[in-house]
Chimera marker file (.cmm) of the C-alpha trace (Angstrom):
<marker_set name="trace">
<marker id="1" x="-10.771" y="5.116" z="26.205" r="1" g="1" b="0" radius="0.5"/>
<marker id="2" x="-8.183" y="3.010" z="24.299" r="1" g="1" b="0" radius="0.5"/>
<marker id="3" x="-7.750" y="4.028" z="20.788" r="1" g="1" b="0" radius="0.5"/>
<marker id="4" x="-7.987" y="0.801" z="18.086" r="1" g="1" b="0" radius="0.5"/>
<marker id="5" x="-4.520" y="-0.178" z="16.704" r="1" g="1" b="0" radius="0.5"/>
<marker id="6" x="-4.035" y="0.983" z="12.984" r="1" g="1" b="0" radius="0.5"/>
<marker id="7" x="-5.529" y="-1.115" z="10.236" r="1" g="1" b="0" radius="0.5"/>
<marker id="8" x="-2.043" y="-2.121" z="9.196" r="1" g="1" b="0" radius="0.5"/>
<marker id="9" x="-1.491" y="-3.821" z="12.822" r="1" g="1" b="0" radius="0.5"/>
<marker id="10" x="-4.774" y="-5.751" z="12.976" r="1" g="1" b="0" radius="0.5"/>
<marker id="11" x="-3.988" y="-6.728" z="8.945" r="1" g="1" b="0" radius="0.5"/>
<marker id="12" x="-0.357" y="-8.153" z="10.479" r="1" g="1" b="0" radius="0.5"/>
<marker id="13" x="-1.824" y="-9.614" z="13.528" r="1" g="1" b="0" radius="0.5"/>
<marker id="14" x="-4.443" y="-11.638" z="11.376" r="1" g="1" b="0" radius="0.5"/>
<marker id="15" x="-1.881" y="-12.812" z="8.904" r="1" g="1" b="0" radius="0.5"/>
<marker id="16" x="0.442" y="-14.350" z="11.577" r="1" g="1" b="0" radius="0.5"/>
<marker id="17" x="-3.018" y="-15.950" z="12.983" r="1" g="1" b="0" radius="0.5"/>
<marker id="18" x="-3.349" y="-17.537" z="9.766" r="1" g="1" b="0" radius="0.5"/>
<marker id="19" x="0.188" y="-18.610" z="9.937" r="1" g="1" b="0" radius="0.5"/>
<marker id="20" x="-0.064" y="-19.495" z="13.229" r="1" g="1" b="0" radius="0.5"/>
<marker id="21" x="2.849" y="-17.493" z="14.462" r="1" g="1" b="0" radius="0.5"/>
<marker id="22" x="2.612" y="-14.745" z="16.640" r="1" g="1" b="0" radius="0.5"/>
<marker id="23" x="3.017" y="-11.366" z="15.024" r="1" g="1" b="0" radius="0.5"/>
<marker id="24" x="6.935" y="-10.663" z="15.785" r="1" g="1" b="0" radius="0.5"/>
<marker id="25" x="7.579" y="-13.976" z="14.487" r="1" g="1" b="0" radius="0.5"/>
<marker id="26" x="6.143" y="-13.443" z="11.008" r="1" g="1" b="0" radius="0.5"/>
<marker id="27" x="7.921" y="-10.372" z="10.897" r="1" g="1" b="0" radius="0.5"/>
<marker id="28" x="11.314" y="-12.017" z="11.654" r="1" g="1" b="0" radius="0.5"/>
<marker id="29" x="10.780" y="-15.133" z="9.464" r="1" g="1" b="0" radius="0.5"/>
<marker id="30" x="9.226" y="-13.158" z="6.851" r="1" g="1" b="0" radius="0.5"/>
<marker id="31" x="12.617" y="-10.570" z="7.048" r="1" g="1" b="0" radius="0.5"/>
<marker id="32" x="14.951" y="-13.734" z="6.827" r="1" g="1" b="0" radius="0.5"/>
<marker id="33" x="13.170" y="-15.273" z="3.852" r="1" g="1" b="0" radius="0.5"/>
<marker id="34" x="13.168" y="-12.503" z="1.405" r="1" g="1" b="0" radius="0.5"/>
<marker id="35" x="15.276" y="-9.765" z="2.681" r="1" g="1" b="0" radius="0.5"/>
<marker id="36" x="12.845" y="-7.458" z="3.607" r="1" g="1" b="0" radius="0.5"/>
<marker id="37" x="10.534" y="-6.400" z="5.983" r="1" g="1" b="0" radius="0.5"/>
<marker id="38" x="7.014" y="-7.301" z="5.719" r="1" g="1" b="0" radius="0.5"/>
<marker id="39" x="5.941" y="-3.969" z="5.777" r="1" g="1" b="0" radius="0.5"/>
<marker id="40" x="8.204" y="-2.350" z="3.308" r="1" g="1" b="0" radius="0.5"/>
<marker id="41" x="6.685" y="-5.317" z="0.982" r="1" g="1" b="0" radius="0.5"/>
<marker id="42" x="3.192" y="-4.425" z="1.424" r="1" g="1" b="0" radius="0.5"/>
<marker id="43" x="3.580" y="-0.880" z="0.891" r="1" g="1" b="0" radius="0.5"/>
<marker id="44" x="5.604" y="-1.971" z="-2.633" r="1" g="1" b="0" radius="0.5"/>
<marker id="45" x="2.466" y="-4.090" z="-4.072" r="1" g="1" b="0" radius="0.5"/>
<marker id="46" x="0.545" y="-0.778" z="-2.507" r="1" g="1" b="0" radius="0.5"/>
<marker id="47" x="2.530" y="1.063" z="-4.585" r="1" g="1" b="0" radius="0.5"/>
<marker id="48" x="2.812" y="-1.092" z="-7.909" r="1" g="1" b="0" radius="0.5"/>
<marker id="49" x="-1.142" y="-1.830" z="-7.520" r="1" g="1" b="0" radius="0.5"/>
<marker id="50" x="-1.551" y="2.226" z="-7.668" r="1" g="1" b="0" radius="0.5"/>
<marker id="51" x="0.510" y="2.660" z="-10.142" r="1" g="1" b="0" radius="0.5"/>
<marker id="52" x="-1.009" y="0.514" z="-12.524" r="1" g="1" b="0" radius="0.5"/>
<marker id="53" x="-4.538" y="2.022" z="-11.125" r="1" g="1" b="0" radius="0.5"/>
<marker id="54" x="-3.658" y="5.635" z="-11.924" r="1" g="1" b="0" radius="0.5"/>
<marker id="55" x="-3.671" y="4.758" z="-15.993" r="1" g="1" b="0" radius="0.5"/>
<marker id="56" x="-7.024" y="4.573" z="-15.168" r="1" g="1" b="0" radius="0.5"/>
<marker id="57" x="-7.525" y="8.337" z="-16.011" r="1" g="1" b="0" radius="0.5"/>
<marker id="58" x="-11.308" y="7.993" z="-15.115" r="1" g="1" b="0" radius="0.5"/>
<marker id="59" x="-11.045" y="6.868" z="-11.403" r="1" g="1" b="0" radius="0.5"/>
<marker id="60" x="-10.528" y="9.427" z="-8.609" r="1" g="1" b="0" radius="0.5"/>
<marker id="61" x="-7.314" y="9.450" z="-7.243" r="1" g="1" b="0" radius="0.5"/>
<marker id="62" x="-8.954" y="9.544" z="-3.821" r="1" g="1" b="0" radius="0.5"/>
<marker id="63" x="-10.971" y="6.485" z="-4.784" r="1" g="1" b="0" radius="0.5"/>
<marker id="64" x="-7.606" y="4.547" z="-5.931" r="1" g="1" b="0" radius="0.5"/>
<marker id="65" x="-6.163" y="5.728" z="-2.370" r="1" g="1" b="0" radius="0.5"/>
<marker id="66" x="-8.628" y="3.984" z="-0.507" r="1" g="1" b="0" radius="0.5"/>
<marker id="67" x="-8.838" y="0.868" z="-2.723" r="1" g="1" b="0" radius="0.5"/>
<marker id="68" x="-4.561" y="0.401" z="-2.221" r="1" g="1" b="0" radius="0.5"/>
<marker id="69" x="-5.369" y="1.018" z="1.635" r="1" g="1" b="0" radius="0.5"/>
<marker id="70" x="-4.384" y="4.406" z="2.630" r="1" g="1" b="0" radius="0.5"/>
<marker id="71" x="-6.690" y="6.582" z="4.982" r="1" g="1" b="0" radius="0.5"/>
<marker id="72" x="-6.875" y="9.617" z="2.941" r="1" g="1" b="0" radius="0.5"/>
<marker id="73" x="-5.660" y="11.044" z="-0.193" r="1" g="1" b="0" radius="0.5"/>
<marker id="74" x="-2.584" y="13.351" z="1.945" r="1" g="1" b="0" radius="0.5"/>
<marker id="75" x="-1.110" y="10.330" z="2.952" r="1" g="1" b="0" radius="0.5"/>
<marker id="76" x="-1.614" y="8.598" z="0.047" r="1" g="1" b="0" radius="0.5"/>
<marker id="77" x="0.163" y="11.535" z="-1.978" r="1" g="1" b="0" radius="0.5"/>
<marker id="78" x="2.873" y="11.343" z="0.234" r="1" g="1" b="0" radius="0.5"/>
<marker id="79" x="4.069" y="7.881" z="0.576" r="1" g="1" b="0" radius="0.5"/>
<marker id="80" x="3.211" y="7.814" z="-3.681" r="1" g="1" b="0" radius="0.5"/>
<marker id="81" x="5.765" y="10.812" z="-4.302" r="1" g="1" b="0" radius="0.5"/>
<marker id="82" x="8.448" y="8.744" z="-1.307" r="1" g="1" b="0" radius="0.5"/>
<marker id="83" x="8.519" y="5.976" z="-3.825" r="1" g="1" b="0" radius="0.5"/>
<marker id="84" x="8.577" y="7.240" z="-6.997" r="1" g="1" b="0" radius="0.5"/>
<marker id="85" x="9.659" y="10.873" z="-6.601" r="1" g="1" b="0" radius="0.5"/>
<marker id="86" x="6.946" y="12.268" z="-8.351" r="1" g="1" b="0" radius="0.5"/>
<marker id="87" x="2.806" y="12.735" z="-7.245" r="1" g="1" b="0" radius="0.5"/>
<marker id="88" x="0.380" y="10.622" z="-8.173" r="1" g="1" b="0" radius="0.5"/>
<marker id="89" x="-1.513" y="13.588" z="-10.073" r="1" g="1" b="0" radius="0.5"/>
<marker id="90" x="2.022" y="14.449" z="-11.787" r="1" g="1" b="0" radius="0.5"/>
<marker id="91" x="2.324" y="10.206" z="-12.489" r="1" g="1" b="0" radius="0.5"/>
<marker id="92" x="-1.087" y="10.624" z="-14.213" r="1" g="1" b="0" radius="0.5"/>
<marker id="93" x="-0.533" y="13.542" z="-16.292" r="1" g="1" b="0" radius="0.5"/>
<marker id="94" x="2.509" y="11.613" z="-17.413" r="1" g="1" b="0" radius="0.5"/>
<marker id="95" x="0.494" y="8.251" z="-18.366" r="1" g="1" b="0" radius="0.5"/>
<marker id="96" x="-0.735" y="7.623" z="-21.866" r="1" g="1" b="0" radius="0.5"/>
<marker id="97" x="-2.935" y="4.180" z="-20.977" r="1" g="1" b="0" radius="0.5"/>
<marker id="98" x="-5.830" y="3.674" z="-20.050" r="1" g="1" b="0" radius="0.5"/>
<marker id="99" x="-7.022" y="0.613" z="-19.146" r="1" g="1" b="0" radius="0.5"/>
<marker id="100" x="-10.579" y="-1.535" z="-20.798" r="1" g="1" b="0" radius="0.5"/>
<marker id="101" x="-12.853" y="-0.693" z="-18.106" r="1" g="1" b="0" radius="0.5"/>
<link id1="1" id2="2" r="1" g="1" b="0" radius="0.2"/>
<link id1="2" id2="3" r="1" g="1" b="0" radius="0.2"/>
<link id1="3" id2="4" r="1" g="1" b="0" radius="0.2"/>
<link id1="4" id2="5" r="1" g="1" b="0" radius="0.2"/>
<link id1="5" id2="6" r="1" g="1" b="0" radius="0.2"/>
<link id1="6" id2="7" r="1" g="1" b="0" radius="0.2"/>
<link id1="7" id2="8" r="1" g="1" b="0" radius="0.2"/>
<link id1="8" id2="9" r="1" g="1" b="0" radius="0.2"/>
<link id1="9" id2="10" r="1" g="1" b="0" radius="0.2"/>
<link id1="10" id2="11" r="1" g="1" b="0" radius="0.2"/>
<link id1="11" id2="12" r="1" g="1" b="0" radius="0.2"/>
<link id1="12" id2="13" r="1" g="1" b="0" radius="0.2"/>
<link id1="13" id2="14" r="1" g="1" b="0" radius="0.2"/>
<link id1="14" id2="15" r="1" g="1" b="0" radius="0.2"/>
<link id1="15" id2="16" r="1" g="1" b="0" radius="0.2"/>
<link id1="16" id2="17" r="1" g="1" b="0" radius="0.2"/>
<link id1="17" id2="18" r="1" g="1" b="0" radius="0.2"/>
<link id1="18" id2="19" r="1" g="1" b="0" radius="0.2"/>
<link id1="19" id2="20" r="1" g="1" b="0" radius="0.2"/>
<link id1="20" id2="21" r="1" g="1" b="0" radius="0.2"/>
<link id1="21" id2="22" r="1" g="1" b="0" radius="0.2"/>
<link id1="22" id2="23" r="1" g="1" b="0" radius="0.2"/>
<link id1="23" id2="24" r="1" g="1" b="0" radius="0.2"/>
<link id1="24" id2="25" r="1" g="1" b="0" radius="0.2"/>
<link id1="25" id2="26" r="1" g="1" b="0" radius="0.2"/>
<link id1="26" id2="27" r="1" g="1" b="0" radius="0.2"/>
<link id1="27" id2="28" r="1" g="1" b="0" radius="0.2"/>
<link id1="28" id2="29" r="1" g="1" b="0" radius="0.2"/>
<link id1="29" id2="30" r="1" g="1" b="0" radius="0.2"/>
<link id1="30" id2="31" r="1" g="1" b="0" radius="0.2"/>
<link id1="31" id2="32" r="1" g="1" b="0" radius="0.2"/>
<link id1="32" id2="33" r="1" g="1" b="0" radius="0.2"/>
<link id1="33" id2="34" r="1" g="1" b="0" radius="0.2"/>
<link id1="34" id2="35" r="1" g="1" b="0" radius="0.2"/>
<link id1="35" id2="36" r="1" g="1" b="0" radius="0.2"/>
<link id1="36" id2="37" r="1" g="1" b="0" radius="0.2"/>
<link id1="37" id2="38" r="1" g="1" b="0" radius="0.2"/>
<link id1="38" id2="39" r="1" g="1" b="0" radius="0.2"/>
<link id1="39" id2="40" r="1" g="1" b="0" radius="0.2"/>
<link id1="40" id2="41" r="1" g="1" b="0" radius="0.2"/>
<link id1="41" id2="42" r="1" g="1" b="0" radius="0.2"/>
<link id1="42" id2="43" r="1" g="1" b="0" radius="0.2"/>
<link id1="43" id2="44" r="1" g="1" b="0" radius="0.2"/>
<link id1="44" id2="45" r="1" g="1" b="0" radius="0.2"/>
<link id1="45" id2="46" r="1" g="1" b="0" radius="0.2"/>
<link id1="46" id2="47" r="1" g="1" b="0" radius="0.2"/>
<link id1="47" id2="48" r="1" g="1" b="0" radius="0.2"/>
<link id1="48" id2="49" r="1" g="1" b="0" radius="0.2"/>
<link id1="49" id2="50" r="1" g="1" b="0" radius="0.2"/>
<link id1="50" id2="51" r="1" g="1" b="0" radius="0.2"/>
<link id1="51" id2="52" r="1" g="1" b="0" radius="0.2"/>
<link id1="52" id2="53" r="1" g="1" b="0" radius="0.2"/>
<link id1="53" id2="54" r="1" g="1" b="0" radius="0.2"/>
<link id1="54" id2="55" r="1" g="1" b="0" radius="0.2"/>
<link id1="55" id2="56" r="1" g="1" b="0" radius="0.2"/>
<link id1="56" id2="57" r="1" g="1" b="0" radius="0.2"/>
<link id1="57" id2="58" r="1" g="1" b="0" radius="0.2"/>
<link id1="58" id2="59" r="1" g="1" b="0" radius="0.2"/>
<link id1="59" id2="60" r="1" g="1" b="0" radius="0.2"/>
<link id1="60" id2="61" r="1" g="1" b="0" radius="0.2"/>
<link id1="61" id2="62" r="1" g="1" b="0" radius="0.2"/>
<link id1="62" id2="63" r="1" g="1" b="0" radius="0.2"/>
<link id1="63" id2="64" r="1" g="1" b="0" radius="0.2"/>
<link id1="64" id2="65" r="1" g="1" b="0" radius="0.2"/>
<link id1="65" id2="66" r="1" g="1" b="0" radius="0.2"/>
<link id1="66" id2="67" r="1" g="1" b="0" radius="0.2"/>
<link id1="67" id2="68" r="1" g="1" b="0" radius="0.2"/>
<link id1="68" id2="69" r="1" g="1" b="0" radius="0.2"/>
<link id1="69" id2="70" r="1" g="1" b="0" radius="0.2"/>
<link id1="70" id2="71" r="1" g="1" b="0" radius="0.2"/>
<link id1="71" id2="72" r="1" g="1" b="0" radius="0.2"/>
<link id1="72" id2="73" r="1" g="1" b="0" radius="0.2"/>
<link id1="73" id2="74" r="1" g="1" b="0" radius="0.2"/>
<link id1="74" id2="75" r="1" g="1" b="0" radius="0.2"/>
<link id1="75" id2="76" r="1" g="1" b="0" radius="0.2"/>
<link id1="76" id2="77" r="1" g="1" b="0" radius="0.2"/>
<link id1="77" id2="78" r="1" g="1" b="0" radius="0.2"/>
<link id1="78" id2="79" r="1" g="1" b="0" radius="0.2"/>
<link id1="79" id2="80" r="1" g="1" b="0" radius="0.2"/>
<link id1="80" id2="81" r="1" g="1" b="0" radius="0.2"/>
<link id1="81" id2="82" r="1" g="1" b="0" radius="0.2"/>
<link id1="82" id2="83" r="1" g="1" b="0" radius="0.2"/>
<link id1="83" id2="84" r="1" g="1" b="0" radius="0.2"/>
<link id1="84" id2="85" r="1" g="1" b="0" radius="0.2"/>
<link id1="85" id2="86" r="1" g="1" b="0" radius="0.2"/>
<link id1="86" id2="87" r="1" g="1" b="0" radius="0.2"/>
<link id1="87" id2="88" r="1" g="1" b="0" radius="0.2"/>
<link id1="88" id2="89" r="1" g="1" b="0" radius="0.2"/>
<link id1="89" id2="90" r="1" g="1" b="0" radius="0.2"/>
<link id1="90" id2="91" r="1" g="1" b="0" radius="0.2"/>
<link id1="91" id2="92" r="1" g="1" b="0" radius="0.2"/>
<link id1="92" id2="93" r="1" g="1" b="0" radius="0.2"/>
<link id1="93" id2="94" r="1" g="1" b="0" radius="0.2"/>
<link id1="94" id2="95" r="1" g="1" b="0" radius="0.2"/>
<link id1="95" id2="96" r="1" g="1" b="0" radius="0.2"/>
<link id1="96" id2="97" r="1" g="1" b="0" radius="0.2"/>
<link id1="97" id2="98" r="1" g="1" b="0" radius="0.2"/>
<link id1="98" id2="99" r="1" g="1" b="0" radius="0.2"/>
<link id1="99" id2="100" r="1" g="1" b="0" radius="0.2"/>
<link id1="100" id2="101" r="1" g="1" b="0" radius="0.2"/>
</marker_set>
């Protein structure tokens, strides 16, 4: 049978509903008005929000993976160390706060 489209596709497609714009359109307008592609900004606040989470030395990092959206720690690891150049476990190590629960 047909496979579902990934999470990210069906999280597009009901964002340009809401807009009311198909989904290549949002993507184009969205690319013209600030210079980047929709995607690429998602994954940044994905990025920032797990960041921030990670200070949190008592959550699981596979627990902060899933809450930022990714499908599994491995690719969670791997698109952390693409954008910072360093794992999420090293990031931790490296992190002095912890946040008030």
């Amino acid at each position: 049978g047909r496979r579902a489209p990934p999470a990210r596709h069906r999280a597009l497609s009901a964002l340009a509903r809401r807009a009311t714009w198909s989904a290549p359109h949002l993507c184009t307008e969205f690319r013209r008005f600030f210079g980047v592609p929709i995607i690429s900004y998602v994954q940044q606040l994905r990025m920032s929000q797990a960041a921030y989470l990670l200070r949190d030395h008592n959550r699981r990092i596979g627990e902060i993976a899933v809450q930022v959206g990714y499908p599994d720690l491995y690719t969670f690891s791997r698109m952390f160390k693409r954008r910072f150049a360093i794992s999420p476990r090293d990031f931790r190590q490296r992190s002095t706060h912890t946040p008030a629960a």
